[in-house]
N, C-alpha and C positions, 0 to 999 in steps of 0.2 A: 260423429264419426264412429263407425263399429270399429271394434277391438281385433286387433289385428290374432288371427289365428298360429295359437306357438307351433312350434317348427319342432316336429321329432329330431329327436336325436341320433346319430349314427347307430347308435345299438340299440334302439327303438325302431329306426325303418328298419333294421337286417333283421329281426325278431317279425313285422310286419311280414315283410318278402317269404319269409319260410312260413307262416302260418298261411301263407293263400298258395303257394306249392303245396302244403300237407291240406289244405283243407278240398283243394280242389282237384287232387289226385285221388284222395282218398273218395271224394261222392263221384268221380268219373270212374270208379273201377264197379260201381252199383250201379251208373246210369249205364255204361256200355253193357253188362251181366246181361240187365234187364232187356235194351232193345235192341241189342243184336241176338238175343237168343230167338227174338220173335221168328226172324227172317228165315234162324240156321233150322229151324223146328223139320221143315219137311226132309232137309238130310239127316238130321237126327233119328228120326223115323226109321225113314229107310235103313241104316246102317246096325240101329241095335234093336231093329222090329219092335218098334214100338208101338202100341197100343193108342184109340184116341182116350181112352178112359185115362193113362199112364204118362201121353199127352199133355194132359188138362192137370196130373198132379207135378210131372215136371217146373211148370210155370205156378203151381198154386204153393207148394211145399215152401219154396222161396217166399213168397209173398204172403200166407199164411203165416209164419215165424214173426217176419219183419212188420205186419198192419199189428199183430196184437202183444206186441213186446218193445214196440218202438217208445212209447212213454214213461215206458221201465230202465231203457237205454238212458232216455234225456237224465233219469230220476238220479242212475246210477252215478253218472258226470257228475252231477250238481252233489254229489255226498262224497264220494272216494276220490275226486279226481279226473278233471273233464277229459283232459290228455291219457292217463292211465286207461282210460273207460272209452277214451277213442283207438289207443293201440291193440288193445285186447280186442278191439271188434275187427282192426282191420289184418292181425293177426288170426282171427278165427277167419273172415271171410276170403282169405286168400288159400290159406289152409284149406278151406273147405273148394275153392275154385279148383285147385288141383288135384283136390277126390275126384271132382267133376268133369276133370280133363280127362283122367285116368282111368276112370268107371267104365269096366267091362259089362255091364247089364246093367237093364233099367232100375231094379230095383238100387243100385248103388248111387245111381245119379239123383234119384231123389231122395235119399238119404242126406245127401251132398248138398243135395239144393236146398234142403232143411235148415244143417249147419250155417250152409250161406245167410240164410234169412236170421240166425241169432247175430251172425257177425254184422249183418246189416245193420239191427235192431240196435247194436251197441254202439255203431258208426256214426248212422246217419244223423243224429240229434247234433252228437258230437260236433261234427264241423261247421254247423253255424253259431253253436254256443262258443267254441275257441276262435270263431274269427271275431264274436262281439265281445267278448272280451279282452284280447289284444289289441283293439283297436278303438280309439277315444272316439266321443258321438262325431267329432268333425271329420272324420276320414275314414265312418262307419259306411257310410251311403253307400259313397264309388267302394269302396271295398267289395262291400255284399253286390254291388253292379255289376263286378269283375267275377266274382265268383259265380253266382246265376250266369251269368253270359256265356263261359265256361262249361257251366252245367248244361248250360241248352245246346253246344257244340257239340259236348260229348252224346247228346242226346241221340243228335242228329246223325253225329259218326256211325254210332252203334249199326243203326241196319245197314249202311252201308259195307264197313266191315263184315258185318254179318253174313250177310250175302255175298263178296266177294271170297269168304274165307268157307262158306258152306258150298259156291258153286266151283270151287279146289280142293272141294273132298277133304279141307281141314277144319271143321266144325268146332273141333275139339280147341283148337289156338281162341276160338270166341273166351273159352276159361283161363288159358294160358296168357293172356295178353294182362289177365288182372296183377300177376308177380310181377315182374320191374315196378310198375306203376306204384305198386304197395310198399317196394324196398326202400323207396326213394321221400315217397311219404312219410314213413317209422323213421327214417334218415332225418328227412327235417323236423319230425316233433323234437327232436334231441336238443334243438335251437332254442325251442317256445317254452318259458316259465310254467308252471301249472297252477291251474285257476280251480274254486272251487266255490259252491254255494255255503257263505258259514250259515245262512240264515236256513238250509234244508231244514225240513221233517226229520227227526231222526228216526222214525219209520219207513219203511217202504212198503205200497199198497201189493204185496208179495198174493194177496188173494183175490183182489183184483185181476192180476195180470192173470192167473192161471184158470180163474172164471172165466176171461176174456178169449185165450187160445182155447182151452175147450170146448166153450161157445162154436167159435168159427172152426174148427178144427170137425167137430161134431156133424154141422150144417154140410161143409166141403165134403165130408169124405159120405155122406148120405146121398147129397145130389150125383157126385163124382160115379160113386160106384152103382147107382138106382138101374140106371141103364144095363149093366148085366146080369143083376141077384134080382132085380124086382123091385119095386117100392114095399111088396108088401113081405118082403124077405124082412125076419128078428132084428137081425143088424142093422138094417138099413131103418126101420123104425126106431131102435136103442138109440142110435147116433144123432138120428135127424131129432128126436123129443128132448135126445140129452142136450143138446145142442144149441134147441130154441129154450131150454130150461135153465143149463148155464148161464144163458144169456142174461136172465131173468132175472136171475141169482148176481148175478153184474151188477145191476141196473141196483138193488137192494143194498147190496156192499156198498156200494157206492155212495149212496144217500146216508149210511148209516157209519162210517169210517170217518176218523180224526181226521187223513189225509190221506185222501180218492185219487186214485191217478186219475178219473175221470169228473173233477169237483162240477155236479150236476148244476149248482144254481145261477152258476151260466146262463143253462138253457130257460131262465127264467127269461131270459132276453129273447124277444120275438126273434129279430134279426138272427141272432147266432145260431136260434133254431130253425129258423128259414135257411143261414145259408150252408148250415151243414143237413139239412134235409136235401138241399138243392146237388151238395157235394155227393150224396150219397146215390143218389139219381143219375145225376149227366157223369160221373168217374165211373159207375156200373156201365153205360155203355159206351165209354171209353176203352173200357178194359175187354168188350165186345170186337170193338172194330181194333186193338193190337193187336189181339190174338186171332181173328180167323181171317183179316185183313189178308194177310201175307200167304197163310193158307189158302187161300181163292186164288191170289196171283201162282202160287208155285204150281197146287195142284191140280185146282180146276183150268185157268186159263194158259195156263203152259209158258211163262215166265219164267227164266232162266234167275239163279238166286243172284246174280249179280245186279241184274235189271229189278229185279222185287225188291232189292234192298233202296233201290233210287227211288222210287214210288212214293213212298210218305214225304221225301223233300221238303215239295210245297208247304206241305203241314208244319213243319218247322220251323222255314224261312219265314211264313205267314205271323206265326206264336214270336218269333224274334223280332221280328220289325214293328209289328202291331203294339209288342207289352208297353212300351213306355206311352204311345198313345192314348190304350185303353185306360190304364193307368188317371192318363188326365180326365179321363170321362168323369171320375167320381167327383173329382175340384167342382166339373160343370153343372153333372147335373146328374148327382149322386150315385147312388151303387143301386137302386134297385129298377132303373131302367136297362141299362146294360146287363145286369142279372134275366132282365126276364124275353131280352134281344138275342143276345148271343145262345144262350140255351135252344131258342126256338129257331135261329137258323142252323146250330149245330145236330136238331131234330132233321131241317129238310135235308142238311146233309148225307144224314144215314138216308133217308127217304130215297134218296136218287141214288144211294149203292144198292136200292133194288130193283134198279130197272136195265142194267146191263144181264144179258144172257150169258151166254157164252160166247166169248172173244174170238178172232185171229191172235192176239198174243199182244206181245208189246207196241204194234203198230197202230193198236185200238184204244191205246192208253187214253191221247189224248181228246179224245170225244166220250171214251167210257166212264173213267174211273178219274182222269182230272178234275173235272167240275166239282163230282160229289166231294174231293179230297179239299177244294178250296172253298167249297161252300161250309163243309167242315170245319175246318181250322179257321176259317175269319171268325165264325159262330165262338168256336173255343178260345182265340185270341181276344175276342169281345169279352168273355167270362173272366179267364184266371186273376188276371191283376185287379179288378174289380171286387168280385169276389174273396180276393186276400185281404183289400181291405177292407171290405164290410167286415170280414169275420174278425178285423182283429179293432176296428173302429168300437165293435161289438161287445168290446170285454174291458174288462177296469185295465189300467195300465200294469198293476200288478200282477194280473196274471196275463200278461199277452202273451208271454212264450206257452205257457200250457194252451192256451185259446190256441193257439199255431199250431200245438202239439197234436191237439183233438181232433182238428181240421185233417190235419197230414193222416193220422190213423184211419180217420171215416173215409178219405180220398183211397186207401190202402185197402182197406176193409172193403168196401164196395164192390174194389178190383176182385177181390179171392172171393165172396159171394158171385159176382156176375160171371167167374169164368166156371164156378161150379155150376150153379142153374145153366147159365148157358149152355152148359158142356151137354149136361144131362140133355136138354133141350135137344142140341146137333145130336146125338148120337141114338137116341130113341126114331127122331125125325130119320135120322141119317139112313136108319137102316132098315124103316119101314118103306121109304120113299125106293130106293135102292130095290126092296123086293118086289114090289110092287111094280115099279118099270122095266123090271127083267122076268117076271113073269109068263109072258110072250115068247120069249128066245127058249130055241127046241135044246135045253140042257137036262141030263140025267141027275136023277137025284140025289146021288152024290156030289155032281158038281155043285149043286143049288143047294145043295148044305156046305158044301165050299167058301161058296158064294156070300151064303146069309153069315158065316163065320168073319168075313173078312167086313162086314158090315159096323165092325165095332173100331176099326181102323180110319174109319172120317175118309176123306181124301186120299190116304194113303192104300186104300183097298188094292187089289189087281186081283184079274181073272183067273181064275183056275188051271194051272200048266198045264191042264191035258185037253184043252180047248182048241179047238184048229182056227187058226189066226184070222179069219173074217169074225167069228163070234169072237176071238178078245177082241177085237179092233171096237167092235161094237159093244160090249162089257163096259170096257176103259173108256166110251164115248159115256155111255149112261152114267156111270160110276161119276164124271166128269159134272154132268148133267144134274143128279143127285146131288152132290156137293153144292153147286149153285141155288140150289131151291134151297136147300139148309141156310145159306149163307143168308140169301134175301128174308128168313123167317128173323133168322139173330138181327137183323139190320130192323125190320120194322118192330122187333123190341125196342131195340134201342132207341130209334125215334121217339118212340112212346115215351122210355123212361126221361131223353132227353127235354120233352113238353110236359111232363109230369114236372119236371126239377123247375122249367119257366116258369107254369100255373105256383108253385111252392114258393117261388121269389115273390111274384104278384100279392100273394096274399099274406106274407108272412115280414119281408123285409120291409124295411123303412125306406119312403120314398125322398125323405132329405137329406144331406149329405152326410156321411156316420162323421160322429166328432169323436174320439175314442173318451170310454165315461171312467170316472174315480169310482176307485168303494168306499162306499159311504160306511164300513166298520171301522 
């Protein structure tokens, strides 16, 4: 007869109940930042003239911070105090959302989106390490159940919000919606005891981490800005050498430090370097189709923001109902056929987002852009759960929270390189294609320097005010036009990289079921 499982206590479930309020308020005010700003990007644009270069750092500035300081975050919990080192983050990152509300020009809001990305950095580690530690192994599972589940609503909500709050002209409430959420969060950590690692480093890999942002920071801001200085612009060679050098310089620290935030011998493990080669692949064009996804609905096919933000749905409801399935695949018949299935249908997926032209609008959804949307996320809901655990099957039981940690950063890190190359990619593409099809139309040379000006603007371009309204009509058609070629170009990368990450599983993961290994020190 099993041993009947003891019964918390009254002030042991109320200490529960407040840790899954703060733990899942506080990651829903990062999951909504992130995917409702996708949606609200084209009124963003329009309202404080934005740039696509300016664009691309909005969304990377955040995400840049938070991929190469997130394992500094976990680091900090585990030494000072996992709750101290969770309110501090969601104290910065709320503070920082209300720079972002209130940011009169672009240059403020990514300043804002910056900060955002340290308070991330110091959050996000935070609320799965306080919920596994307020909660005993028997009431750990459904706990982290409830809290992912949560996570994937909040996911879901974001563009929907997004889109209903950007096609009412209030963009800015996207930021604004993070305060209550975060009040109420700092409110219940007041409840939960504070936990802490006695057994940490009492070092922290302090040159790591800033090898690490440098690194990416370096690479971003060389692809970002290539498009209008040049590749072969000083700058743009300083940042992009220092950047692949820092990295380098990572990689070195790293092997050679008492205690690495990046402990390499890991990757002596096939699998875990398969399946974070695999992460680093299929999450780059991931971070592909978030970001220009919603850009082709708003501003090439002409999608109202309400209606763009319903759009990915599918993608969710697919990722939520799938996970626990997928999940079972690994029991059956391990992590590296699903690894090398789902990637490959999540390649045809992008594949058939290049085969839509340009639309009638939302009435063309369901023959254009639904299929590639579910052909997508079956592919990606066949990955994640699978994939989580090979990587953490993958690693001695001692260090599985770092194994998670590394995974989460390369998944992070991926994102801010692929929207930087990408970017560069759209907007060299963007603006040659754009001249190129307007070449023909009888404009003065000042228009057509107008013109080629507005070419740094992605999708948000418009014709020239002194245009008599058949030529813009025609402009804003081509413009329209342009944008979709650009799109389909980011899309058959993506495929690519997403069959690059299958071929990476194939030959790298292990094809029996991962058993997670001891260390043998």
């Amino acid at each position: 007869m099993a041993p009947k499982t003891p019964i918390a206590t009254k002030e042991q479930q109320t200490i529960e109940r407040w840790v899954l309020v703060a733990t899942i308020l506080a990651s829903s005010i990062v999951s909504i930042s992130s995917s409702a700003l996708n949606v609200a990007l084209p009124a963003l644009q329009r309202d404080l003239n934005v740039t696509g270069a300016e664009l691309l750092w909005i969304i990377n500035a955040f995400a840049l911070f938070l991929s190469a300081l997130i394992l500094v975050g976990g680091s900090l919990g585990d030494h000072y105090g996992r709750n101290y080192i969770f309110r501090i983050g969601i104290i910065v990152f709320t503070v920082a959302s209300a720079l972002c509300g209130l940011a009169p020009n672009t240059f403020t809001l990514i300043i804002a989106r910056a900060i955002q990305g340290i308070g991330g950095a110091l959050l996000v580690p935070g609320s799965l390490a306080i919920l596994t530690a307020n909660f005993p192994a028997d009431r750990r599972g459904s706990a982290i159940g409830m809290w992912s589940t949560f996570g994937a609503l909040m996911i879901a909500l974001g563009p929907v919000l997004g889109g209903w709050l950007a096609g009412q002209g209030q963009w800015r409430m996207v930021f604004f919606l993070n305060i209550p959420l975060a009040i109420i969060a700092i409110y219940a950590l007041s409840f939960i005891p504070e936990t802490k690692d006695e057994n940490a480093p009492s070092q922290l890999d302090w040159a790591g981490a800033l090898l690490a942002t440098l690194g990416l920071a370096g690479i971003t801001f060389g692809f970002i800005q290539a498009p209008e200085w040049g590749f072969t612009h000083w700058l743009i060679l300083t940042t992009l050498l220092g950047g692949f050098v820092s990295l380098g310089l990572f990689l070195w620290v790293e092997s050679r430090t008492k205690h690495p935030m990046v402990p390499l011998e890991l990757f002596r493990s096939r699998t875990f370097s398969g399946t974070n080669l695999l992460t680093l692949f299929l999450y780059a064009a991931l971070g592909g189709i978030l970001f220009f996804l919603p850009l082709n609905f708003i501003q090439a096919q002409g999608y109202p923001e309400e209606i763009a933000g319903l759009t990915m749905l599918p993608f969710i409801i697919l990722m939520i109902l799938m996970s626990r399935w997928a999940g079972g695949l690994v029991d059956q018949v391990g992590a590296r056929l699903p690894l090398i299935i789902g990637p490959t249908l999540a390649g045809v997926g992008m594949f058939l987002f290049t085969l839509p032209g340009l639309t009638d609008g939302p009435s063309d959804y369901w023959t254009t852009f639904l299929p590639p949307i579910l052909v997508f996320g079956f592919g990606m809901a066949i990955t994640v759960a699978p994939l989580t655990t090979a990587v953490m099957g993958a690693a001695p039981v001692e260090t599985s929270g770092i194994a998670s940690g590394i995974n989460n950063a390369v998944s992070r890190s991926a994102q801010v390189l692929a929207i930087a190359i990408f970017g560069a990619i759209a907007l060299i593409s963007f603006s040659q294609t754009l001249s190129a099809q307007t070449s023909t139309i009888d404009l003065t040379n000042e228009q057509r320097q107008l013109l080629e000006n507005e070419g740094r603007n992605l999708g948000g371009a418009t014709p020239p005010e002194n245009v008599d309204t058949e030529t813009a009509v025609l402009i804003q058609q081509t413009i329209r036009q342009s944008f979709v070629t650009v799109f389909r170009q980011i899309m058959w990368i993506g495929a690519g990289l997403s069959w690059i990450s299958a071929v990476a599983a194939a030959i790298l993961v292990e094809g029996k079921r991962p058993t997670q290994t001891k260390s043998t020190a």
